[in-house]
C-alpha positions in Angstrom: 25.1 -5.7 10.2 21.5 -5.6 9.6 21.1 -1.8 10.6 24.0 -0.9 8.3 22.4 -2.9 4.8 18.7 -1.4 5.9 20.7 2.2 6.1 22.6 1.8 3.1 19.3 0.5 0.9 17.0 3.6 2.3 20.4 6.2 1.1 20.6 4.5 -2.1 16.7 4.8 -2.4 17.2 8.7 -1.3 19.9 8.6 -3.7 17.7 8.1 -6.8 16.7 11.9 -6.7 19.2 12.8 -9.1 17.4 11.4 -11.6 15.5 15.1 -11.7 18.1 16.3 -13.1 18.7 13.8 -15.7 17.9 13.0 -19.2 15.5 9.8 -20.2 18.4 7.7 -21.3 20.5 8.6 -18.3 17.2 8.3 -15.7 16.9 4.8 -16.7 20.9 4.2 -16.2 20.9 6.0 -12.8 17.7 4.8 -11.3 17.7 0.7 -12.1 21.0 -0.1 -10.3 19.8 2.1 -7.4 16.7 1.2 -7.4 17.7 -3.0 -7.4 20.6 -2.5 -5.2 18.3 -0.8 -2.4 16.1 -3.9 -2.8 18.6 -6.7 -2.9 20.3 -4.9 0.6 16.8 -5.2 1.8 16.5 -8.9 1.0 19.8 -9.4 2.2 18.9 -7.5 5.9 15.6 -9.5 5.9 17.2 -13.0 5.1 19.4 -12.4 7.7 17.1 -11.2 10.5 14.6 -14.3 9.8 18.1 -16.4 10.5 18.3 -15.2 14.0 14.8 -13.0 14.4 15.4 -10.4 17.4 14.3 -6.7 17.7 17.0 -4.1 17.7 16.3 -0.5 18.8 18.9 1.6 17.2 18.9 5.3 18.8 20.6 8.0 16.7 19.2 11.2 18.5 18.6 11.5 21.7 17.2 14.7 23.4 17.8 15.1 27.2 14.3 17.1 27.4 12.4 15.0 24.6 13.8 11.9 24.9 14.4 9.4 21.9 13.8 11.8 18.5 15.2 9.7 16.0 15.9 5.9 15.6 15.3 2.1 13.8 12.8 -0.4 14.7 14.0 -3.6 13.0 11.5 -6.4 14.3 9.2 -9.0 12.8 6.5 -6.1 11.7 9.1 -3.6 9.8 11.2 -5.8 8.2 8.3 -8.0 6.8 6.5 -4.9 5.5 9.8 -3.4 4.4 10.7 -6.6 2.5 7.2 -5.9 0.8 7.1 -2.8 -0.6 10.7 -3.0 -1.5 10.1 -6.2 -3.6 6.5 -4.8 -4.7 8.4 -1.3 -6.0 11.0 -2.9 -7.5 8.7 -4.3 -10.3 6.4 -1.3 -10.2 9.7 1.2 -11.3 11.0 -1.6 -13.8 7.8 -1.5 -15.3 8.2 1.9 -15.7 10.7 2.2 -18.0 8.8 1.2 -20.6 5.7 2.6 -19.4 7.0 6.0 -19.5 8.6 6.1 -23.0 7.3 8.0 -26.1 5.7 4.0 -27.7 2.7 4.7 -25.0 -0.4 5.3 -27.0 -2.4 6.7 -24.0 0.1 9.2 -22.9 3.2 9.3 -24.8 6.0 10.4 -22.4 9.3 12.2 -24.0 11.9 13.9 -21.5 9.8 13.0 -18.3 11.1 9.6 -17.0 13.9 11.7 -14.6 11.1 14.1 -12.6 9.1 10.8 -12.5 11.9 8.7 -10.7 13.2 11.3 -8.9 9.6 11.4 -7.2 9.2 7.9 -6.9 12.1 7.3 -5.5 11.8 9.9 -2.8 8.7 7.9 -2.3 10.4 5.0 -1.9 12.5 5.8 0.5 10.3 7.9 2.6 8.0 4.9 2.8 10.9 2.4 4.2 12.1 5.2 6.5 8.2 5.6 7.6 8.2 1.4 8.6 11.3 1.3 10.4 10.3 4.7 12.3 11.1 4.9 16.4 9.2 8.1 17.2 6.2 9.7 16.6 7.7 12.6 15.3 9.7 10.9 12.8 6.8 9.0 11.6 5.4 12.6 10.9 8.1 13.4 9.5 7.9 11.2 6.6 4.0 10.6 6.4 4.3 14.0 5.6 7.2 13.4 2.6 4.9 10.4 1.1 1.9 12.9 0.7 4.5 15.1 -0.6 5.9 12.5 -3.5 2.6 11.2 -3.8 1.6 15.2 -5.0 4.5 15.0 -7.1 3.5 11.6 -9.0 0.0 12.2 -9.0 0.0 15.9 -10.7 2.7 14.5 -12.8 0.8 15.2 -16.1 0.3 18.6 -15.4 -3.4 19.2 -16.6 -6.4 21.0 -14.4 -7.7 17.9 -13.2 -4.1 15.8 -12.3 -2.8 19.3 -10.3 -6.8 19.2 -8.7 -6.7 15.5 -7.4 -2.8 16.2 -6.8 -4.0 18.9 -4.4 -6.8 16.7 -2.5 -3.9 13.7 -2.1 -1.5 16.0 -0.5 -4.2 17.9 1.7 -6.8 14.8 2.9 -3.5 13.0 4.4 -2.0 16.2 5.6 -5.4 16.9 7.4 -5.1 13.2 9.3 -1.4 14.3 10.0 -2.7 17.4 12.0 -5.1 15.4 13.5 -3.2 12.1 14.4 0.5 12.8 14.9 0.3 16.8 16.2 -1.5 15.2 18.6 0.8 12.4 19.2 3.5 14.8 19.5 2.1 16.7 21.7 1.4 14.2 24.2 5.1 13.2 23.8 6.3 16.5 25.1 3.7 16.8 27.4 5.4 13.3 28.8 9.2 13.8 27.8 9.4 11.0 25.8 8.7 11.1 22.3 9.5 7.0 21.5 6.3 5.0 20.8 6.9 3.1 23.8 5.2 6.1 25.8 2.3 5.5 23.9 2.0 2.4 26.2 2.4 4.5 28.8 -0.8 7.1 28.8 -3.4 6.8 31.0 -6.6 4.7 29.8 -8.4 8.4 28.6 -5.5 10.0 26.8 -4.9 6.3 24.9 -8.3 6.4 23.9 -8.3 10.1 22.3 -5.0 9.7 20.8 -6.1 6.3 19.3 -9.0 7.9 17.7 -6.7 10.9 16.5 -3.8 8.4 14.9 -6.3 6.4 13.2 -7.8 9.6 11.6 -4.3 10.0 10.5 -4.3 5.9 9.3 -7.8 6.1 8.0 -6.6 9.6 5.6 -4.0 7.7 4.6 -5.6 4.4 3.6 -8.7 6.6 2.3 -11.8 5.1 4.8 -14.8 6.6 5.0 -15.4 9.7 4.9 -11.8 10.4 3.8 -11.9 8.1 0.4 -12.7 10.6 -2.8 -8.8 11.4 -3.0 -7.6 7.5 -4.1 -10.0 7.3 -7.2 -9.4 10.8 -8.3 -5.4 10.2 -7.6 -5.9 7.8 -10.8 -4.9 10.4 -12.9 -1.3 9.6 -11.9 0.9 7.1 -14.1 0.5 3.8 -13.5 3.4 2.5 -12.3 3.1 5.4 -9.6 -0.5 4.1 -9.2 0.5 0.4 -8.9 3.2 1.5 -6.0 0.8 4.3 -3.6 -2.2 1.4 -3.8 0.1 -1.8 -3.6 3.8 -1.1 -1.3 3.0 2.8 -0.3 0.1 5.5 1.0 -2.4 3.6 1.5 -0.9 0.3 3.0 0.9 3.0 5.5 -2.3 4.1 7.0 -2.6 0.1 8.3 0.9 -0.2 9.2 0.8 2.6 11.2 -2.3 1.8 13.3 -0.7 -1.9 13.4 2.1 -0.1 15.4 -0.2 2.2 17.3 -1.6 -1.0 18.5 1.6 -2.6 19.5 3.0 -0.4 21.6 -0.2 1.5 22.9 -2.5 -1.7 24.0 -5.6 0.7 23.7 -9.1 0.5 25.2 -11.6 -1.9 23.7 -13.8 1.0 23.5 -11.9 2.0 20.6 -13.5 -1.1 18.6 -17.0 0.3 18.1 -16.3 3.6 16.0 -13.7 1.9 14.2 -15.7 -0.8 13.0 -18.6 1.1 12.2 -16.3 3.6 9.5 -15.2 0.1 8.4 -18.5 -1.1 7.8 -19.8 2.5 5.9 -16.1 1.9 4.0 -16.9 -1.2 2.5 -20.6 -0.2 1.8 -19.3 2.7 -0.2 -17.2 0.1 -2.1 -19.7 -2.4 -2.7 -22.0 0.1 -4.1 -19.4 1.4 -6.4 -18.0 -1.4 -8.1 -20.8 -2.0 -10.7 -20.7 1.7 -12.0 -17.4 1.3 -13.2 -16.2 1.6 -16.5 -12.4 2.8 -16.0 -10.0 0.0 -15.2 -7.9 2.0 -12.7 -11.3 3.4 -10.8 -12.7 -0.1 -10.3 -9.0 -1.0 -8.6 -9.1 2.2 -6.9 -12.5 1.2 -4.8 -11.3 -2.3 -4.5 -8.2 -1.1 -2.7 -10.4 1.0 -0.5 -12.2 -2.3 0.6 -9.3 -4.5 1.0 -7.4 -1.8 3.3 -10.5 -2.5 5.2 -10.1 -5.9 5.2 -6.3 -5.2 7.1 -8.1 -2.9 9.5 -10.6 -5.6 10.8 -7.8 -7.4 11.4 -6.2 -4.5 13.5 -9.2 -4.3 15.2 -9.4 -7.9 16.3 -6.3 -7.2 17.6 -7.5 -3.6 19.7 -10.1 -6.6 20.8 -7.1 -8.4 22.9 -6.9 -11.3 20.3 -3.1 -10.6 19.3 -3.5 -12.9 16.0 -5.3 -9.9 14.4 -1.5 -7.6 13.5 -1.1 -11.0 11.1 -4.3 -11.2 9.5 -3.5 -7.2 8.8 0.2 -7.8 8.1 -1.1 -11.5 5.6 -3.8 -9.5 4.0 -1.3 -6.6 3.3 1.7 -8.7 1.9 -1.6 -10.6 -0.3 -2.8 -7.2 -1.9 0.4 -5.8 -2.6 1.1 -8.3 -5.7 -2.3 -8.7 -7.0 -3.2 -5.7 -6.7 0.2 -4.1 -8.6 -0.7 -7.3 -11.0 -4.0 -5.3 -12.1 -2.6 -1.8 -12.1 0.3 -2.7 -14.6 -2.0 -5.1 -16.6 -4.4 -1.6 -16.8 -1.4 0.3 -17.5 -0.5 -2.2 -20.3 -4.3 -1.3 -21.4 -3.1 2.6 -21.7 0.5 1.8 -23.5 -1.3 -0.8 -26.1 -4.8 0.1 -26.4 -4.7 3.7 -25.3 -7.7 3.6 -22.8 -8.6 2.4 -20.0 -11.9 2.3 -20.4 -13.3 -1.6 -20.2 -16.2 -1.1 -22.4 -13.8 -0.4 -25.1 -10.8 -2.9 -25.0 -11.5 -6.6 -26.6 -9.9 -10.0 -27.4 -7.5 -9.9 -24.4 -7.5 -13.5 -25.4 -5.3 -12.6 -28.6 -2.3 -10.9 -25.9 -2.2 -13.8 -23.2 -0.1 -12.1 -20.8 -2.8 -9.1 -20.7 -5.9 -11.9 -20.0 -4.0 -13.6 -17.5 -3.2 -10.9 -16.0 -6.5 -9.0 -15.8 -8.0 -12.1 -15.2 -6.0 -13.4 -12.0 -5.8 -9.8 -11.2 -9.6 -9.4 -10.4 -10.3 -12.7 -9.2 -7.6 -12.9 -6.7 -8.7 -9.3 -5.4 -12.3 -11.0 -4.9 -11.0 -14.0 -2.6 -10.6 -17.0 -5.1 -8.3 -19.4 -4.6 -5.4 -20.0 -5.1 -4.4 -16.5 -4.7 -2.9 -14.9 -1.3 -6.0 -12.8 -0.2 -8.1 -15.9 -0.4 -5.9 -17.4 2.5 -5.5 -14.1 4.5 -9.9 -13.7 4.2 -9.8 -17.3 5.5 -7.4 -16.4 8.4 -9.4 -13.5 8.8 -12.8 -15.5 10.0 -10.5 -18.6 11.2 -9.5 -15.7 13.7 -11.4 -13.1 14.4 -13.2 -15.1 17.8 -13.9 -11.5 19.2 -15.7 -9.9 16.7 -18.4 -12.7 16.3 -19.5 -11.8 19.3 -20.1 -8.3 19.0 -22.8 -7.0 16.7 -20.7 -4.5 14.9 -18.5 -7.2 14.7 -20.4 -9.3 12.9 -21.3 -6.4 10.8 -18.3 -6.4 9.2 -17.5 -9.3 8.8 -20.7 -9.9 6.8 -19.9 -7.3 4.7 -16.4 -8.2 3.9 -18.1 -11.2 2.2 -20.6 -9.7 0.5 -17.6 -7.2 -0.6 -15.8 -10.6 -1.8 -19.1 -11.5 -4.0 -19.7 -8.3 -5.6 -16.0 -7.6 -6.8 -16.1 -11.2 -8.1 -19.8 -10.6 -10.3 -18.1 -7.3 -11.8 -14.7 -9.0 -12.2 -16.2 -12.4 -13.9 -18.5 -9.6 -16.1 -15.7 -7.5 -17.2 -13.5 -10.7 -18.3 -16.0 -12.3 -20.1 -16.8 -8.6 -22.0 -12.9 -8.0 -22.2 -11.0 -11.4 -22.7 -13.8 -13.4 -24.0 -14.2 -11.2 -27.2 -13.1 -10.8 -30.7 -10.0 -8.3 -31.0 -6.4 -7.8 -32.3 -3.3 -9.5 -30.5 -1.1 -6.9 -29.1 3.0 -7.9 -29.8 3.4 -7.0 -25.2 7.6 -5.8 -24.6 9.4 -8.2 -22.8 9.8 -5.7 -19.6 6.0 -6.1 -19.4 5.9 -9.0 -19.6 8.4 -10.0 -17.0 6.8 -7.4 -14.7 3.1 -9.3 -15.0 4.5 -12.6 -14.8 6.6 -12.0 -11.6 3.4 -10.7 -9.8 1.5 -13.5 -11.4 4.2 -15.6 -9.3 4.1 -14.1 -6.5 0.2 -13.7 -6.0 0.5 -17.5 -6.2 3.0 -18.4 -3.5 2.6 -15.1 -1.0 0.5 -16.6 0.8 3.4 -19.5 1.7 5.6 -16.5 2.1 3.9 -15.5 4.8 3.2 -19.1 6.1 6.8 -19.0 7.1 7.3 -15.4 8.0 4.4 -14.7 9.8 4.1 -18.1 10.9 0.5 -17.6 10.2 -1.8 -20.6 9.5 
C-alpha cells in the first residue's frame, strides 16, 4: 500500500509537465491539485510507514547479467527526506502563483507560469524518484534530470547572464556525475550487481576510491569547495525555484546521497581527512563572504553552502563509525529546508513589492509585519538561535560528534561551524536593524504570501519536534 500512494504521488508529480503547454490561467488550475495531491499521497505513505516502520525493497527490473536496475527503497532515510521536500515544495510552487504573475514589480511575468511549472515539477518528481532510488544507475539517472530542470528554472528569464549561470548549474553537477556515479556504475558491472548493497560489498581500496568519486558527485551537487560559484550565480532563477533547489532539491541531494553512500558502503575512516578538510575551506569561503553582501538571495546562497556543510560533518561523524551522525545530517537537513525557504520567499516578496533585492535599498519592513518577521526569523534561525530547528540540530551536532573531537581536522570544523554560526548572526542582526528597524512604506502583502511565510514560520518552530519523533533524535 505504501509503494502504490509513493508511485502514484511521483506520476502525479511527472504528471504536472503539461503545464508547458498551458496557458497562465490554466497552469495554475492544472498544477495545484497535482501538485497537493502528490503531497497529501506522500503524507499519507509516510503516516502510515511511521505506524508500522519497516524497509521494503521493491524490484521492478531485474537484469540476469546486471542484477537489480531499477527499484524503491522505502525506509526510515527516504521516506523522511521525501516527506521533506514534498511538504517544503508544496509551499514553494503555491507561492508561486502569485510570484509569477504580471503584479511583480521586479520581474513582471505574463504567459510564463506553464514552462515554469512544467520545469519545476519535473524537478519535483525527479528529486522524489532520486530519494527512493535502488541502484546506482537510477540515481544517475535522475541526478542527471535535476541538473536538467534545475537548467530549465534557472535560465528561465532568458537574458546573457540567467542562460550563463544556467550553463555552469547544469555542467558543475554533470561534471560530479561523470566523476561519482560513472564510476559507481562501472564498478557495478565490473561486479554484476548494480544495487547499492554491492557497494557494501567492494574491497577496502575500491570503497575508498569510489567514496572519494560519489562525494565529488555529492559535493557538485551541494556546491563545496571548490565546486561552489554555480549556487550564488544560479540566483538569477525565480524565487520560488530558488527557495525549492536550496531548501527540498539540488543541493540537499548532494547530502542525501553521500548519507546513502554511507549506509550501505561502511567506508574506510581514511575517507574522513579529505572530506573534512574541503568542509573546513567550505565554510571558510562562507564566512568570508557573508559581510560583502548586499543581494538578499546571494547572502542565502553562501549561507546554504555553509549549512549543507553543517549535514556533511554529520555524515562524516558517521564515515567515523559513530552511526548517530546520518541524523544529525538527516535533523540538520529537515531544519534548513523551512527556514531557509522562509528567507527565500520573504526575498522574493522583496522582488514582487519592492522590486529589488538589494538590502541597502528596502526600509521599514516594520510597516509589512509578515515581511519583518519573516526576514527576521529567517536569518536568525539560519545562524543557530533558538527556538528555531537548526539551533537543535547544531546542538545535536556537538552533543554527538565524540569522534571528531578527537581528531584535529575534526576539531577544525567544528570550530568553524561556530564561528560560521556567529558571523551569519552579526550580518543577519546588521541587515535587520538597517531593513526592519527603519522608516518606510507598509506594503498591503496577498494573502498566498502570506500563508506561504507563515506556514514556514510554523514549521521552523516545531521541525525540530518533528524530527524528535521521527528521527528519534534527542
Amino acid at each position: 500500500m505504501i509503494f502504490e500512494l509513493i508511485t502514484l504521488s511521483i506520476i502525479l508529480a511527472y504528471a504536472g509537465a503539461v503545464c508547458f503547454a498551458l496557458d497562465d490561467r490554466k497552469a495554475d488550475t492544472v498544477m495545484l491539485p497535482l501538485l497537493w495531491a502528490s503531497t497529501i499521497l506522500q503524507i499519507v505513505a509516510g503516516v502510515l510507514f511511521y505506524s508500522s516502520p519497516s524497509t521494503t525493497h521493491v524490484k521492478l527490473l531485474v537484469s540476469e547479467k546486471f542484477g537489480e536496475v531499477y527499484g524503491f527503497i522505502i525506509d526510515p532515510t527516504s521516506v523522511f527526506t521525501a516527506l521533506v521536500v514534498s511538504s517544503a515544495g508544496a509551499i514553494f510552487l503555491t507561492y508561486a502563483v502569485r510570484y509569477m504573475d504580471d503584479k511583480n514589480i521586479g520581474h513582471p511575468h505574463r504567459g510564463q507560469k506553464g514552462r515554469f511549472y512544467g520545469w519545476m515539477m519535473i524537478f519535483l518528481g525527479s528529486t522524489l524518484t532520486f530519494i527512493y532510488s535502488s541502484t546506482v544507475l537510477q540515481m544517475l539517472i535522475f541526478f542527471e534530470l535535476m541538473s536538467l530542470a534545475c537548467w530549465g528554472v534557472v535560465g528561465f528569464y532568458g537574458s546573457r547572464k540567467s542562460e550563463r549561470s544556467a550553463l555552469k548549474a547544469l555542467l558543475i553537477p554533470n561534471f560530479g556525475a561523470v566523476v561519482g556515479f560513472y564510476t559507481a556504475v562501472a564498478f557495478g558491472f565490473k561486479y554484476g550487481d548494480l544495487g547499492l548493497k554491492f557497494l557494501g560489498d567492494l574491497p577496502g581500496n575500491e570503497k575508498l576510491i569510489l567514496f572519494i568519486c560519489l562525494m565529488i558527485a555529492a559535493f557538485t551537487k551541494s556546491a563545496q569547495f571548490p565546486f561552489y560559484s554555480w549556487i550564488p550565480d544560479a540566483m538569477v532563477a525565480p524565487t520560488p525555484a530558488s527557495a525549492f533547489l536550496h531548501g527540498a532539491a539540488m543541493v540537499e541531494m548532494g547530502v542525501y546521497l553521500l548519507v546513502r553512500v554511507v549506509q550501505f558502503m561502511n567506508p574506510p575512516r581514511e575517507a574522513f581527512y579529505p572530506m573534512v578538510a574541503i568542509l573546513s575551506l567550505t565554510l571558510v569561503i562562507a564566512i568570508l563572504a557573508y559581510p560583502k553582501q548586499t543581494d538578499a538571495k546571494r547572502l542565502l546562497a553562501y549561507s546554504t553552502i555553509a549549512e549543507c556543510a553543517i549535514m556533511y560533518a554529520g555524515v562524516a561523524t558517521a564515515v567515523l563509525g559513530h552511526p548517530v551522525g546520518i541524523k544529525i545530517a538527516l535533523f540538520q537537513l529537515m531544519n534548513h529546508a523551512y527556514l531557509k525557504g522562509l528567507a527565500f520567499l520573504t526575498a522574493g516578496a522583496f522582488t514582487y513589492y519592492y522590486g529589488t533585492l538589494d538590502m541597502t535599498k528596502i526600509r521599514g519592513l516594520k510597516e509589512t509585519p509578515i515581511l519583518a518577521y519573516g526576514w527576521a526569523i529567517g536569518l536568525l534561525g539560519l545562524a543557530g538561535l533558538p527556538p528555531f530547528g537548526i539551533f537543535f540540530s547544531k546542538l545535536y551536532l556537538f552533543l554527538n560528534a565524540g569522534p571528531m573531537y578527537s581528531s584535529p581536522l575534526g576539531a577544525l570544523l567544528l570550530t568553524l561551524i561556530l564561528v560560521d554560526s556567529v558571523i551569519l548572526l552579526a550580518v543577519g542582526l546588521r541587515s535587520i536593524n538597517m531593513m526592519v528597524f527603519s522608516d518606510g512604506e507598509g506594503k498591503k502583502v496577498d494573502g498566498i504570501v502570506k500563508g506561504a511565510l507563515t506556514g514556514l514560520i510554523l514549521l521552523s518552530l516545531v521541525s525540530a519536534y518533528i524530527g524528535y519523533f521521527a528521527l528519534g533524535v534527542m
